[in-house]
C-alpha positions as CSV (number, residue, x, y, z in Angstrom):
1,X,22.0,-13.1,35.0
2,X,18.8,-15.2,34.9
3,X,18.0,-13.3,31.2
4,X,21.6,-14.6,30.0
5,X,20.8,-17.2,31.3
6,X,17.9,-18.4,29.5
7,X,19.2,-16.5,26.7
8,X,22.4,-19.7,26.4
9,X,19.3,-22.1,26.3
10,X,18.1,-20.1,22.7
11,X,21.2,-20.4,21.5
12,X,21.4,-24.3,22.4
13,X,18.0,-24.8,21.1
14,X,18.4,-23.3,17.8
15,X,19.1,-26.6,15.1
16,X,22.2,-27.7,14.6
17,X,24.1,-24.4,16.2
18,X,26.5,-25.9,18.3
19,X,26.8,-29.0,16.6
20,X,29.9,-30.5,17.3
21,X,31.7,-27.3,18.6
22,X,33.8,-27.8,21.5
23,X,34.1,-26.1,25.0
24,X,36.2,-22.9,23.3
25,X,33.4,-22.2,20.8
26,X,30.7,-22.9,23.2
27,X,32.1,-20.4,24.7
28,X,32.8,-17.8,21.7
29,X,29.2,-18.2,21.2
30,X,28.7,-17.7,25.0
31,X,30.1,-14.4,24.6
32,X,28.3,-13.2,20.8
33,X,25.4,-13.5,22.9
34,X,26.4,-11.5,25.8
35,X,27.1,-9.0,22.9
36,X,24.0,-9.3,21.1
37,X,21.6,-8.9,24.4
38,X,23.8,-6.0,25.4
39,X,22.8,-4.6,22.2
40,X,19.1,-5.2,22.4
41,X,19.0,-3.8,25.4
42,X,20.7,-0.5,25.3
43,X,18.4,-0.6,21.8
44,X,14.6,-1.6,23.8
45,X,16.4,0.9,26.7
46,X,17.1,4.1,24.5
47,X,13.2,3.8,23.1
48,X,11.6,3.2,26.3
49,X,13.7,5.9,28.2
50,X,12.8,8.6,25.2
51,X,8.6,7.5,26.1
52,X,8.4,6.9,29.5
53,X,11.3,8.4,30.8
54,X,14.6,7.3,32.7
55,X,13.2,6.2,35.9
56,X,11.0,3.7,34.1
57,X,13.0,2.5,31.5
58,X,15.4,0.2,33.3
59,X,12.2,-2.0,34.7
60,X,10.7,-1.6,31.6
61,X,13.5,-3.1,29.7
62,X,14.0,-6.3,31.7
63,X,10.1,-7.1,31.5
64,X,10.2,-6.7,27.7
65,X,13.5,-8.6,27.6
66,X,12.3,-11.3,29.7
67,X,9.1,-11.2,27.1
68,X,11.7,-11.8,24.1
69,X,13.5,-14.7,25.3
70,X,10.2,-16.4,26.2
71,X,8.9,-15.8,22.7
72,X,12.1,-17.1,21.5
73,X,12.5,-20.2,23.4
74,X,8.9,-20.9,22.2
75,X,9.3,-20.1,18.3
76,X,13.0,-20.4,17.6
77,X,12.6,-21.2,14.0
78,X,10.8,-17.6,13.5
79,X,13.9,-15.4,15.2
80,X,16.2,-18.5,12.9
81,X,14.2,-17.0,10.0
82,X,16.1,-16.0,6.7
83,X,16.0,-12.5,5.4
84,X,18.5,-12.7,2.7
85,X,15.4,-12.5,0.4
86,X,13.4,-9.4,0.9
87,X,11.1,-7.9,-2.2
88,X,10.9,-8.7,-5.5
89,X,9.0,-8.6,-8.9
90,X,6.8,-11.8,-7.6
91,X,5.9,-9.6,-4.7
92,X,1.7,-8.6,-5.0
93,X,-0.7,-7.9,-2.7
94,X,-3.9,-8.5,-2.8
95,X,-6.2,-6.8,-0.7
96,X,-9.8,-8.2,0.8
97,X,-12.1,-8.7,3.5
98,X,-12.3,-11.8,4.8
99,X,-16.1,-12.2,4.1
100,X,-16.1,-10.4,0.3
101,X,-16.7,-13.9,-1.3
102,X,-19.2,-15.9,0.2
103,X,-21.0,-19.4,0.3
104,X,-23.4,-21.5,2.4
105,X,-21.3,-24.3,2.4
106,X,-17.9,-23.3,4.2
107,X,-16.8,-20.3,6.5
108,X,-16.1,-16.7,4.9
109,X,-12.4,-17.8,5.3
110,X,-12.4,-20.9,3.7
111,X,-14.2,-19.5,1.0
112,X,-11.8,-16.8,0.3
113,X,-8.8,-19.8,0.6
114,X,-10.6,-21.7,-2.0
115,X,-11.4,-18.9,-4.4
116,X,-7.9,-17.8,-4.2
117,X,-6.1,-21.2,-4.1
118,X,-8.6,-21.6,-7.4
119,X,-7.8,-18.6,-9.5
120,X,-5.0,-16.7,-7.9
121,X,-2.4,-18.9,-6.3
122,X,-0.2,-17.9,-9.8
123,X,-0.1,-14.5,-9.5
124,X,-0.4,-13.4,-6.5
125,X,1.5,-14.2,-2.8
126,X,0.4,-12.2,-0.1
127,X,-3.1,-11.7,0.9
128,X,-4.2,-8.6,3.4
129,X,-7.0,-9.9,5.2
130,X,-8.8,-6.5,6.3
131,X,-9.2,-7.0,10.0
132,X,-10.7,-10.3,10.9
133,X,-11.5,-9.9,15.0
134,X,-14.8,-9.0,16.2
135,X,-16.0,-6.0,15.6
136,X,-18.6,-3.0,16.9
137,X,-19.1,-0.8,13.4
138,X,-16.4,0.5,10.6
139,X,-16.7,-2.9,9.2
140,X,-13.8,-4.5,11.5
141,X,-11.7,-1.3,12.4
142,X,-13.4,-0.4,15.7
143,X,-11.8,-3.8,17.4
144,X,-13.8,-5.4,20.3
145,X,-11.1,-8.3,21.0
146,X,-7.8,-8.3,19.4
147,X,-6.8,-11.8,19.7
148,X,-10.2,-13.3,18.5
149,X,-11.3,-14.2,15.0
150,X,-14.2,-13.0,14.4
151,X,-16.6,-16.1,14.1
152,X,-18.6,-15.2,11.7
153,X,-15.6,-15.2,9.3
154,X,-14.2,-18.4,10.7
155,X,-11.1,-19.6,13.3
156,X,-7.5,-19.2,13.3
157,X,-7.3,-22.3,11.8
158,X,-9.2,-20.7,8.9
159,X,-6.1,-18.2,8.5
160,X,-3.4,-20.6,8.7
161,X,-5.3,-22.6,5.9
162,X,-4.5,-19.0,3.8
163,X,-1.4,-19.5,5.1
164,X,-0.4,-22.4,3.6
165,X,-0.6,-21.0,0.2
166,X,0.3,-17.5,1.0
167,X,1.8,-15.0,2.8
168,X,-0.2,-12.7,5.1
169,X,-0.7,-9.1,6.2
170,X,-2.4,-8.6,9.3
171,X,-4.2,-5.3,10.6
172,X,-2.7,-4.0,13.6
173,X,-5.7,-1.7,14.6
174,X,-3.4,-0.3,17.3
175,X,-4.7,3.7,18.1
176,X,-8.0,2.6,19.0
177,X,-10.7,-0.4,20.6
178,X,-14.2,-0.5,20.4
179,X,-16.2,1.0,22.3
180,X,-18.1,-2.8,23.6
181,X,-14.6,-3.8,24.3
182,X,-13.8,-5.5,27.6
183,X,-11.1,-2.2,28.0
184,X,-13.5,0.5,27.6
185,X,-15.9,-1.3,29.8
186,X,-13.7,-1.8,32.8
187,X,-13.1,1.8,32.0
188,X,-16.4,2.8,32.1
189,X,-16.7,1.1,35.2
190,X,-14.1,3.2,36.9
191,X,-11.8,-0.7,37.0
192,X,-8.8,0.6,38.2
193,X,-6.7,-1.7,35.6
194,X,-8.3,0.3,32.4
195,X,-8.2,4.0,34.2
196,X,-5.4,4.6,32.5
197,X,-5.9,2.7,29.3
198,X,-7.6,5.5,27.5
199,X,-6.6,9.5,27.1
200,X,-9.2,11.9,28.8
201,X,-9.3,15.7,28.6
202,X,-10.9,18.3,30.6
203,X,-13.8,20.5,29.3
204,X,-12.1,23.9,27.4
205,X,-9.1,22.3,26.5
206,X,-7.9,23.9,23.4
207,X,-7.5,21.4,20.6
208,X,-7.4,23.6,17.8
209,X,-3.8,22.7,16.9
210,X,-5.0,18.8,16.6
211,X,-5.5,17.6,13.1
212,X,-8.8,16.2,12.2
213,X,-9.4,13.2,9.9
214,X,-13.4,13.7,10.0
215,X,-15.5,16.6,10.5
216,X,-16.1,15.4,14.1
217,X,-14.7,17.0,17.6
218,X,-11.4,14.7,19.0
219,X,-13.4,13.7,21.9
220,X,-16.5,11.8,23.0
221,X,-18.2,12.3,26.4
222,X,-19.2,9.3,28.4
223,X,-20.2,8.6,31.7
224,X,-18.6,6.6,34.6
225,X,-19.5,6.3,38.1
226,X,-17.1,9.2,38.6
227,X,-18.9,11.6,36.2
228,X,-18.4,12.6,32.8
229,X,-15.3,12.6,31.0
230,X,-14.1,13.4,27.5
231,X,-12.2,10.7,26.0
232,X,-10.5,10.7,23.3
233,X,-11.7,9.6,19.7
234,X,-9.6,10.2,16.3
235,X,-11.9,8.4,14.1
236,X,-15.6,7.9,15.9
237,X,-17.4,7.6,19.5
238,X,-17.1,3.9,18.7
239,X,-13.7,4.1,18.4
240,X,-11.5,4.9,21.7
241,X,-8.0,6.0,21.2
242,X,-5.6,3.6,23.5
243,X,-3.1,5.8,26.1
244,X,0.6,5.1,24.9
245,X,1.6,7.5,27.6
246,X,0.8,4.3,29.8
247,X,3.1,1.9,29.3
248,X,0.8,-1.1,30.2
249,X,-1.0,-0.3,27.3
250,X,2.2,-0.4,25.1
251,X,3.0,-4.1,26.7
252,X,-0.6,-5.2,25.4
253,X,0.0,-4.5,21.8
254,X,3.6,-6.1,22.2
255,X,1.7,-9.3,23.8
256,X,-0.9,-8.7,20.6
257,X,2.0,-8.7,18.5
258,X,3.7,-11.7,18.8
259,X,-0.2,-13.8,19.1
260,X,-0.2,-12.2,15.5
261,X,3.4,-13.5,14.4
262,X,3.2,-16.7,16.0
263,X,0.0,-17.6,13.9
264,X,1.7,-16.9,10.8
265,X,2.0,-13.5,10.2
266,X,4.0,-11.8,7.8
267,X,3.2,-8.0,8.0
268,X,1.6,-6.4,10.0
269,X,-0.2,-3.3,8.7
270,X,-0.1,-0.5,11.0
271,X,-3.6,0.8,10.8
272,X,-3.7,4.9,11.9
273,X,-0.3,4.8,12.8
274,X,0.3,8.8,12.4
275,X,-1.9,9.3,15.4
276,X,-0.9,7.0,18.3
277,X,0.6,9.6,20.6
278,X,-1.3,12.6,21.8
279,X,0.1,15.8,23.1
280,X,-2.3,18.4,23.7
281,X,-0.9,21.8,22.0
282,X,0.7,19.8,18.8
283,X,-1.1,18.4,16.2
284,X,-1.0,15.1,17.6
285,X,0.3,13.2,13.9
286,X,3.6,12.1,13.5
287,X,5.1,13.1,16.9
288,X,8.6,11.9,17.6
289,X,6.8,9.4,20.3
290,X,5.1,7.9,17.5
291,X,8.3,7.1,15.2
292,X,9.8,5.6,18.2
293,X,7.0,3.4,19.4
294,X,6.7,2.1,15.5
295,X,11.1,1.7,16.0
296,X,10.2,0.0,18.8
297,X,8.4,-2.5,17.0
298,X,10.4,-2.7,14.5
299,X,13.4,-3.9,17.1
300,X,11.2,-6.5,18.7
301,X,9.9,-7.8,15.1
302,X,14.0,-8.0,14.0
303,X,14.6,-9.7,16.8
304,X,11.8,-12.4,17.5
305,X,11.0,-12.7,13.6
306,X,13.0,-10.7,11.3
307,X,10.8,-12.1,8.3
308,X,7.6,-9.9,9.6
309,X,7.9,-6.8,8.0
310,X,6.1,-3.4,9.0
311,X,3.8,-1.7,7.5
312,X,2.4,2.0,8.2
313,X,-0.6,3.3,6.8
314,X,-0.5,7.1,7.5
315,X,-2.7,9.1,5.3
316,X,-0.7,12.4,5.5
317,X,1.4,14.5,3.2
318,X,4.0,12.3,1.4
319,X,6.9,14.6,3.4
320,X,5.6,13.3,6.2
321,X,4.4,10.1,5.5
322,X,7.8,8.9,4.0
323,X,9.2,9.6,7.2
324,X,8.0,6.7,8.3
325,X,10.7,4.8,6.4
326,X,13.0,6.2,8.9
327,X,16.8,6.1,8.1
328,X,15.8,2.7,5.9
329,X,16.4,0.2,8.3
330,X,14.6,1.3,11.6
331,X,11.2,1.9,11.1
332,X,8.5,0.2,8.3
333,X,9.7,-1.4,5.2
334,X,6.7,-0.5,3.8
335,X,4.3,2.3,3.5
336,X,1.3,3.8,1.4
337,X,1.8,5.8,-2.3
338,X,-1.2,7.5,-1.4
339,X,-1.1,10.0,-3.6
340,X,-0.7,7.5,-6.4
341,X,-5.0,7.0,-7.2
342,X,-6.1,10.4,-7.2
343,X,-3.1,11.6,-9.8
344,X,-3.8,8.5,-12.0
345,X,-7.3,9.1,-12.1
346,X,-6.3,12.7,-12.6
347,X,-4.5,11.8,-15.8
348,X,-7.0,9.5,-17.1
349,X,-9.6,12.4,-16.5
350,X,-7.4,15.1,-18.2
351,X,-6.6,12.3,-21.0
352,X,-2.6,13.8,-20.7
353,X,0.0,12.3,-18.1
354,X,2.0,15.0,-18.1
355,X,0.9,15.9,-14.4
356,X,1.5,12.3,-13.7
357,X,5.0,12.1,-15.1
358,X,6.2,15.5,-13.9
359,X,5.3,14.1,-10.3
360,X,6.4,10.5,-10.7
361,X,9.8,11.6,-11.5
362,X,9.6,14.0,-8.5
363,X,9.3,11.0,-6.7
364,X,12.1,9.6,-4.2
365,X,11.7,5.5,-5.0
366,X,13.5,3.4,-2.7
367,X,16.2,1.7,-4.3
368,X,18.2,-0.3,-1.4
369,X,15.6,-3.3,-1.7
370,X,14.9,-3.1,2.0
371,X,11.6,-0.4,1.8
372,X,9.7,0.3,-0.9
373,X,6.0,2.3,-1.7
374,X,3.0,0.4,-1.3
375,X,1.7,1.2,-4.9
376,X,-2.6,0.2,-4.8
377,X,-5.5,2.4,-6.8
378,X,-8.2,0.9,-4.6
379,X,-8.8,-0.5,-1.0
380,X,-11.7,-0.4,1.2
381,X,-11.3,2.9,1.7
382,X,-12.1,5.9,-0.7
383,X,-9.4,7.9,-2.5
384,X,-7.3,10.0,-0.1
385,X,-6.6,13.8,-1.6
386,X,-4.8,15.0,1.5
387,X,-1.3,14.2,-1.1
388,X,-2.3,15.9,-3.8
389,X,-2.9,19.0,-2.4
390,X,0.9,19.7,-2.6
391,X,1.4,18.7,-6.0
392,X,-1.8,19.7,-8.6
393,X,-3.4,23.2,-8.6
394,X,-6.8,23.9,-6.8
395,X,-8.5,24.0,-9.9
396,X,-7.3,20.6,-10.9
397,X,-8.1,18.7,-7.6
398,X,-12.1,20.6,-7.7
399,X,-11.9,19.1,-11.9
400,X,-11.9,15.7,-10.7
401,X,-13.9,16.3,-7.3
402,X,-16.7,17.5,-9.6
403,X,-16.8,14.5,-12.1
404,X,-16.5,11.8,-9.5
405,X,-19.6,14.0,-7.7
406,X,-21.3,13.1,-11.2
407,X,-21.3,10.0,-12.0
408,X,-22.2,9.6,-8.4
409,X,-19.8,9.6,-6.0
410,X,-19.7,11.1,-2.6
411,X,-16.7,13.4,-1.2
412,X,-15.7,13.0,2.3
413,X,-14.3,16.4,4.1
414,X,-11.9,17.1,7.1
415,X,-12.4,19.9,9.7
416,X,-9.2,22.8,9.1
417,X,-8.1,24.4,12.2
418,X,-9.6,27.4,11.2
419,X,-13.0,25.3,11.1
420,X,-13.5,25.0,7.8
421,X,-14.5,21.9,5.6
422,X,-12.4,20.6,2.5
423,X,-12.8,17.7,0.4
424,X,-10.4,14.7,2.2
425,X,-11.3,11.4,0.5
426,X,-13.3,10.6,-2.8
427,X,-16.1,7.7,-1.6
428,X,-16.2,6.0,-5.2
429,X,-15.3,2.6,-6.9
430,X,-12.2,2.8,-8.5
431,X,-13.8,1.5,-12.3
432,X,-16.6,3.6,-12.1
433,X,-14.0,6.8,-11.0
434,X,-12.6,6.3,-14.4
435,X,-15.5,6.5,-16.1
436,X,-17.2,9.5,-18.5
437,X,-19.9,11.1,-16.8
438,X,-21.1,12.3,-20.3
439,X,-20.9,9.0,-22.5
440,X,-23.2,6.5,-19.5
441,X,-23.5,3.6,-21.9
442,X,-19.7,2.8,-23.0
443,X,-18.8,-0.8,-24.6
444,X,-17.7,-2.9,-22.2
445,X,-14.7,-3.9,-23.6
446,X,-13.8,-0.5,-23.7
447,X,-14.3,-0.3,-19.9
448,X,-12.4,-3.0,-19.2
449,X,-9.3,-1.5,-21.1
450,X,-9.6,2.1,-20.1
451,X,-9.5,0.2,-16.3
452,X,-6.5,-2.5,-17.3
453,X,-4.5,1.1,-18.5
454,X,-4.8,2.8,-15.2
455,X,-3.8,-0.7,-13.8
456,X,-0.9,-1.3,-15.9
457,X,0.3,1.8,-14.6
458,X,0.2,0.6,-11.3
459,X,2.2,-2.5,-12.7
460,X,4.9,-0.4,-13.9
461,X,5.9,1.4,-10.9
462,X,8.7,0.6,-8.5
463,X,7.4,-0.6,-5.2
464,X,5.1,-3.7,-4.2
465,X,1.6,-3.4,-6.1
466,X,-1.1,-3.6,-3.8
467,X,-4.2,-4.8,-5.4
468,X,-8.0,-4.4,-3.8
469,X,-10.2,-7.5,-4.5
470,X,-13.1,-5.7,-6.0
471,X,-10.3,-4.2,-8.7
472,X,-9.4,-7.9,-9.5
473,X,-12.8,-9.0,-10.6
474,X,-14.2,-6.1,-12.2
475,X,-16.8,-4.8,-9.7
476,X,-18.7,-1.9,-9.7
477,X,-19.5,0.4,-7.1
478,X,-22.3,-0.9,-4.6
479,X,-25.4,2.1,-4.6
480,X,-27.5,-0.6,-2.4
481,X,-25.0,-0.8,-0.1
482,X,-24.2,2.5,0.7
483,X,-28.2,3.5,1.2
484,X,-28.0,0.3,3.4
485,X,-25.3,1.6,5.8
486,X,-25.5,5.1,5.3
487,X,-21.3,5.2,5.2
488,X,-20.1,6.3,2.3
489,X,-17.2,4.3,2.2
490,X,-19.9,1.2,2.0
491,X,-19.4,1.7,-2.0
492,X,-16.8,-0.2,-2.0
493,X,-17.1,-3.1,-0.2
494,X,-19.9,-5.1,-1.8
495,X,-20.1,-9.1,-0.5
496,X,-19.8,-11.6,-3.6
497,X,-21.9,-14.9,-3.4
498,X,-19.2,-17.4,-4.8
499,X,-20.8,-19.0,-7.4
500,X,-22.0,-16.2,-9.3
501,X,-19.3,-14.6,-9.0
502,X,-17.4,-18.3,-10.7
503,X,-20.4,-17.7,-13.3
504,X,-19.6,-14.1,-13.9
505,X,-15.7,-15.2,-14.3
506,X,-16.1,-17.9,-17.0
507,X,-18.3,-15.3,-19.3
508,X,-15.7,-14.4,-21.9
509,X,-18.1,-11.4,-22.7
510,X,-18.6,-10.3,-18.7
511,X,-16.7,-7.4,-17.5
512,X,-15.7,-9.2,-14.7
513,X,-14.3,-11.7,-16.4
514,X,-12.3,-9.3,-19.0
515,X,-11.0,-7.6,-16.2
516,X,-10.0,-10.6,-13.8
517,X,-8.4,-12.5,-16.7
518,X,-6.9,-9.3,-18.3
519,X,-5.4,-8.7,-14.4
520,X,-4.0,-11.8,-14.0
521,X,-2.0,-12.0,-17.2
522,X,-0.6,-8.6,-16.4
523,X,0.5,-9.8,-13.3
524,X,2.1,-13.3,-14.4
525,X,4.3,-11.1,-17.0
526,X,5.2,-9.1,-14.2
527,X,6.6,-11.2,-12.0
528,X,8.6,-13.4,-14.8
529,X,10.6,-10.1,-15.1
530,X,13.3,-9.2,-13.2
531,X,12.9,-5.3,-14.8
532,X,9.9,-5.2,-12.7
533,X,11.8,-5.7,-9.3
534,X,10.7,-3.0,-6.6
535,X,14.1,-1.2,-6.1
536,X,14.5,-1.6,-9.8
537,X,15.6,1.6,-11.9
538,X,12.9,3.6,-13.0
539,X,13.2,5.9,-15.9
540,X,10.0,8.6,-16.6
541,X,10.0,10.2,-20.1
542,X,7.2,12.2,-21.6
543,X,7.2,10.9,-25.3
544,X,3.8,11.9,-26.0
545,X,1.0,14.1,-23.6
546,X,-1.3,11.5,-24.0
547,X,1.3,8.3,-23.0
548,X,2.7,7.5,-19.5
549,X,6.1,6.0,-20.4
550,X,8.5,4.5,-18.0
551,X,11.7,2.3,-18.6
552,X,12.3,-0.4,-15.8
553,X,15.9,-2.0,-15.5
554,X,16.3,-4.9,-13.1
555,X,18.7,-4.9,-10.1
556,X,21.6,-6.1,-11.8
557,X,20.7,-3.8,-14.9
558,X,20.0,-7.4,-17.0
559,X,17.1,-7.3,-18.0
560,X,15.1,-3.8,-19.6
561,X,11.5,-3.2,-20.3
562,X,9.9,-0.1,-21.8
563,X,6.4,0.6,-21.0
564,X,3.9,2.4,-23.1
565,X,0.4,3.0,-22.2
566,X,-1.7,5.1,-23.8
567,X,-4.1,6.8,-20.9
568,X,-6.5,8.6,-23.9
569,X,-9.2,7.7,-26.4
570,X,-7.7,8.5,-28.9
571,X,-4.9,5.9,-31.5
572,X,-1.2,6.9,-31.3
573,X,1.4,6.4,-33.6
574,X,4.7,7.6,-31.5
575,X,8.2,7.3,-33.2
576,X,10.8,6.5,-30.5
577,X,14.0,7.8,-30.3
578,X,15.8,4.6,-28.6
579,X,18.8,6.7,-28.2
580,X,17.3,9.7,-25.8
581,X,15.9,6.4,-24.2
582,X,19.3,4.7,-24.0
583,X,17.6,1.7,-24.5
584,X,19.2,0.3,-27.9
585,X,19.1,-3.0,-29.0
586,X,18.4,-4.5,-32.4
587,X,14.7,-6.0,-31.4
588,X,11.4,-5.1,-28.9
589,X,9.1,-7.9,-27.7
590,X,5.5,-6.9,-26.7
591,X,5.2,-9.3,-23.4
592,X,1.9,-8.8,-23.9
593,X,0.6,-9.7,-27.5
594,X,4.1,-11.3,-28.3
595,X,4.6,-8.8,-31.3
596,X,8.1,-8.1,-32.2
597,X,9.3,-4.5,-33.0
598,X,12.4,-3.9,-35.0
599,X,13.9,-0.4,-35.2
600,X,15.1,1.7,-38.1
601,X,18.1,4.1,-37.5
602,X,17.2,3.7,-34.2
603,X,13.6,5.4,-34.1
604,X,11.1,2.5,-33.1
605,X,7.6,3.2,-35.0
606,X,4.9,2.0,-32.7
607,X,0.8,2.2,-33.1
608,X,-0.9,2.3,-29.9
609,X,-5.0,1.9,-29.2
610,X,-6.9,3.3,-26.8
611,X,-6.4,2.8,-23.5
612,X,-3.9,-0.4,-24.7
613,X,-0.5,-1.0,-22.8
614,X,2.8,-2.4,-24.6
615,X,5.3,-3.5,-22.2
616,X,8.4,-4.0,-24.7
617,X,11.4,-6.0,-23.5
618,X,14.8,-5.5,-25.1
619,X,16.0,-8.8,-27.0
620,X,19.2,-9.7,-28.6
């Protein structure tokens, strides 16, 4: 009674929601409530009972009830929030550490505001700051204190100050803590509290079954005054996997959760999110524990702020990872196209998309506007292969392995369970990936377009583009860096002093700045078409081997846009059948250079340069 209780004091609270009602719809409202918390809990119950089982559910259930009204009461205008408006065409996200552009005379976060509120504010409005707390090793993602900012990057005030101009994803680095972290600690210490925090195993346990994301045993041994004790570690010894069996640990990330929303969070990126329950004989990825602790979240987050969406990053086989959109409403709204670099780079290497069409039209886009891919080249990780391995031939995969090993790129490999090694991610940046091993010297202009091409593809997808900040200002992969760290993945995430990087930009002849300002006008067309909206129709056609071509119809089927890029070094002149198409209108407007197009007996003659992208829109 005391939870329906404070329950009626939400709905009083929320603005102008009883306003001159009388006693009967008081009442009426009285009652919707009763209705609504019945259904929350029989929800919050059904998960709970299904991970911790039926004799600890019911408990369970209050606390977490009890949590959700406080948070409520607290923030009404987030669980008020409107949701009407979802994704659309304007959606971009650019990805970044919060340190990657620096200067002596403000924090790394302020910095990165002002750089972005400078040159970016127009075209892009959502910013994933990689995680920001403080940090042991794996540049942020071994997490000593959650609900810190890391002070060498700034304060939470330093985030909301991103805030104000844009929305924010937030790392969720929810499988595992640092090693230096207050939990391991008490757990090394034999603390009662933590015992149970972290997952142990005994010697000989057979963990063949257990996928393997490095070429690394699953566990680390560490002493405590109790002995030694294997705990578990997915990614490194620095890295602790947390124990979701226990559901204290659950109620921590809950707690970290709603820190997170109520300092302005708008997704939260589920970081690991395939491996947060462990089951000794199984693979431990993707068990049905781990969709219902992500459901979980994703009732909690609909309830308390159904603006935060979810996001899971779970490098696996697409059949698997798209199971993480669960039946469309319950689980993440958003999640990784990983396979989405390597086959564009595939293409760009072969110099014929026809791999690259045959699998994008294989491809099961979201159209209900509530979930949608994650579409990115880059991030500050390398280029996962574990996708592709389902969709190109052996020989094809080893093709690009081999010219990314020679213009100097390093190939990171998994442990099979048989033991052996096979390549898992390419440890390259994205523009030098695209590059010829056998012509070292190429223009830079040409450079720039072959990497605008690949980008433009990107562009032209259904989905929400994710882009990584060292794509949008043209850097190239950072040797020093990596001999400096000795992590491969260290070639990639290069620190920018700010104001060479401002000279760098405002050289018309720089290839940073023909890539930034070539990026940013491809995204400002983008979003001031409706054709490009994520659950838009999407429409694959292989008109020529060496052109990706795609037709994008808006929502309401208004507004069309055909989209040529030519992936090869080589001129085209394609004829276009705008009937086959069904795309027929009596003129074509290039968005990009503004050239008009009219067809002949409907066949559209077009001339296409290397590496150049046409994005025609249909006008009366």
């Amino acid at each position: 009674m005391s939870i329906m209780r404070r329950g009626q004091e939400i709905i009083y609270s929320l603005q102008g929601f009883l306003k001159n009602w009388n006693v009967d719809a008081g009442s009426k409202a009285y009652n919707q409530l009763n209705i609504a918390m019945n259904e929350l809990e029989n929800q919050l119950y059904e998960h709970l009972s299904f991970l911790y089982g039926e004799a600890l559910a019911s408990s369970l259930t209050r606390r977490l009830v009890v949590k959700l009204v406080d948070f409520k009461t607290w923030h009404p205008e987030l669980s008020s929030a409107n949701r009407e408006t979802y994704l659309s065409e304007q959606d971009v996200i650019l990805i970044t550490y919060g340190d990657m552009v620096q200067s002596r005379d403000s924090s790394h976060l302020r910095t990165l505001a002002g750089f972005l509120n400078r040159h970016a504010a127009d075209s892009i409005n959502t910013v994933h700051i990689l995680p920001f707390y403080p940090y042991s090793s794996d540049d942020g993602y071994a997490v000593i204190d959650y609900r810190k900012v890391n002070p060498e990057l700034g304060s939470w005030d330093d985030i909301q100050l991103i805030g104000e101009r844009f929305n924010i994803m937030f790392d969720g680095v929810f499988n595992h803590v640092s090693a230096r972290g207050d939990w391991f600690q008490g757990f090394l210490r034999d603390d009662p509290v933590y015992r149970q925090y972290f997952i142990t195993v005994e010697p000989g346990t057979d963990l063949s079954c257990v996928f393997r994301p490095r070429a690394t045993p699953p566990y680390t041994p560490v002493l405590t005054p109790s002995g030694e004790k294997l705990v578990w570690t997915t990614y490194s010894a620095d890295q602790i996997d947390l124990n979701y069996k226990n559901p204290k640990v659950l109620f921590e990330i809950i707690d970290t959760l709603f820190l997170y929303v109520s300092q302005g969070m708008d997704i939260i990126r589920l970081d690991g999110a395939a491996y947060l329950w462990k089951q000794v004989g199984t693979s431990c990825t993707n068990l049905p524990q781990t969709h219902t602790i992500v459901q979980l979240l994703r009732v909690i987050l609909d309830e308390v702020a159904p603006q935060v969406n979810i996001f899971t990053q779970t490098n696996v086989p697409h059949p698997e990872n798209i199971q993480y959109f669960g039946d469309g409403r319950n689980e993440a709204q958003l999640i990784y196209n990983f396979a989405l670099p390597f086959m564009v780079l595939h293409a760009f290497h072969k110099g014929v998309a026809g791999a690259l069409i045959d699998w994008v039209n294989d491809v099961d886009w979201p159209a209900s506007g509530q979930t949608a891919y994650f579409n990115f080249l880059a991030g500050h990780d390398g280029i996962g292969m574990l996708p592709v391995y389902d969709i190109l031939p052996e020989n094809e995969i080893e093709f690009v392995v081999e010219r990314v090993r020679a213009m100097g790129g390093d190939v990171s490999e998994k442990v099979n369970e048989d033991g052996s090694l096979m390549p898992y991610e390419l440890n390259v940046n994205y523009l030098d990936a695209l590059s010829n091993p056998n012509t070292p010297n190429e223009d830079t202009e040409l450079v720039a377009e072959r990497f605008l091409a690949a980008q433009a593809i990107l562009l032209s997808l259904p989905g929400v583009p994710g882009v990584y900040f060292h794509s949008l200002v043209g850097s190239r992969g950072w040797a020093d860096g990596v001999r400096q760290s000795g992590q491969a993945r260290t070639i990639n995430r290069e620190k920018l002093d700010f104001e060479q990087l401002e000279e760098d930009l405002v050289d018309p002849d720089s290839l940073r700045s023909l890539v930034f300002h070539g990026f940013l006008k491809l995204l400002k067309i983008r979003a001031a078409s409706p054709a490009f909206h994520p659950a838009g129709i999407a429409r694959f056609f292989d008109i020529h081997p060496r052109l990706f071509s795609v037709v994008r119809v808006s929502t309401d089927g208004l507004s069309t846009v055909l989209c040529l890029i030519n992936i090869s070094n080589k001129p085209l002149n394609i004829r276009l059948d705008l009937e086959s198409l069904d795309i027929s209108t009596v003129r074509y407007v290039d968005m990009i250079s503004g050239r008009q197009y009219e067809p002949i007996s409907q066949l559209l003659e077009v001339d296409i340069e290397p590496y150049k992208v046409i994005w025609l829109r249909l006008s009366d």
